[in-house]
C-alpha positions in Angstrom: 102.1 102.2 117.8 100.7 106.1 117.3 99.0 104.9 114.3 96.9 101.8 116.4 96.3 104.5 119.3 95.2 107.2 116.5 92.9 104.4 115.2 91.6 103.6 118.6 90.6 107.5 119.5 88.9 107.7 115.9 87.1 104.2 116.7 86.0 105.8 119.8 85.1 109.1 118.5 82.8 107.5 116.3 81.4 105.0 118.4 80.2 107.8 120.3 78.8 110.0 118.2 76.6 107.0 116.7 75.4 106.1 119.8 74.4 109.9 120.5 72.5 109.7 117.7 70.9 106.8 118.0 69.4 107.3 121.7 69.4 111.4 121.6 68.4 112.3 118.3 65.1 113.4 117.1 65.5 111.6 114.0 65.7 107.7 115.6 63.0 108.9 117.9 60.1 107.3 116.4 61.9 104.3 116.4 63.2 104.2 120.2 59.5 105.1 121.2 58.0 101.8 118.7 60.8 99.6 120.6 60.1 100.7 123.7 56.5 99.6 123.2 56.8 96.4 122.0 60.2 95.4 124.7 61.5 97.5 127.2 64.3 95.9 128.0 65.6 96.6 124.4 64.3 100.4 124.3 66.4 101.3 127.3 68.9 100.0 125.3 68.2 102.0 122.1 68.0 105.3 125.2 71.2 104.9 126.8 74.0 106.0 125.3 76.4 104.6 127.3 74.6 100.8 126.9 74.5 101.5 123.1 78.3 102.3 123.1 78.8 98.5 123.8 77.0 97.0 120.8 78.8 99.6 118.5 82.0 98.9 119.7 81.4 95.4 119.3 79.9 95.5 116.0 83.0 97.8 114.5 85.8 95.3 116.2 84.2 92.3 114.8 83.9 94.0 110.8 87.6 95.9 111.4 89.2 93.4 113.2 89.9 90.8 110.7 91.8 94.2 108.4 93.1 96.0 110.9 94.0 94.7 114.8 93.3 97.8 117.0 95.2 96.6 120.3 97.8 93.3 120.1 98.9 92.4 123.6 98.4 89.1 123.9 97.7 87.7 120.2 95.1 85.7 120.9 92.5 87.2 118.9 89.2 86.6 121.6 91.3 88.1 124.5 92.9 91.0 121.8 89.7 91.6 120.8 87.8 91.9 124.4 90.5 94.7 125.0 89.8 96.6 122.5 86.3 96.4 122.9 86.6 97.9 126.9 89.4 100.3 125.5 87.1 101.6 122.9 84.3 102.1 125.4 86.4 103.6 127.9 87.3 106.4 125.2 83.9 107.0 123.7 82.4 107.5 127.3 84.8 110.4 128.0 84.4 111.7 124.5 80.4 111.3 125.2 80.3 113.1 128.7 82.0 115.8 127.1 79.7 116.7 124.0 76.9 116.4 126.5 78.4 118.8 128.5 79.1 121.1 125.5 76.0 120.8 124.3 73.7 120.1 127.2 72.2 116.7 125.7 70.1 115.5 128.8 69.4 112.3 129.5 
């Protein structure tokens, strides 16, 4: 159970520090401000952190999932699956407002 809860924190960290970069960096810049331009709806997506946190998660759970089950409570994969989505969320959010407040990333 440690090692599924170590997973999840490590899932997390990373799922936030991709969706940093994605909507904060100077690097992916160009290509949130080309987005933005030709759909809005999807560049305030590609400019929220916490909105871009959802589709990472996602994406991760659905490649790992089939190795590696993060969270088993109810074996049923759809519902098992949904939880760990949400719990991997919940984590990176914290783990993002705190490297924004370390490092004073605005937005």
């Amino acid at each position: 159970m440690a090692c599924k809860i170590f997973n999840l924190i490590m899932l997390a960290m990373c799922v936030s520090t991709i969706s940093l970069t994605i909507t904060k960096s100077k690097v992916f810049s160009p290509l949130r401000n080309w987005v933005i331009k030709r759909n809005e709806k999807l560049g305030s997506l590609l400019s929220c952190p916490y909105c871009m946190s959802h589709w990472v998660a996602t994406f991760y759970v659905i490649v790992l999932y089939i190795y590696s089950p993060m969270a088993m409570v109810t074996n049923i994969l759809f519902i098992d699956a949904t939880i760990t989505i949400f719990a991997i969320i919940s984590l990176a959010t914290i783990i993002t407002g705190i490297v924004r407040r370390a490092t004073s990333i605005s937005g």
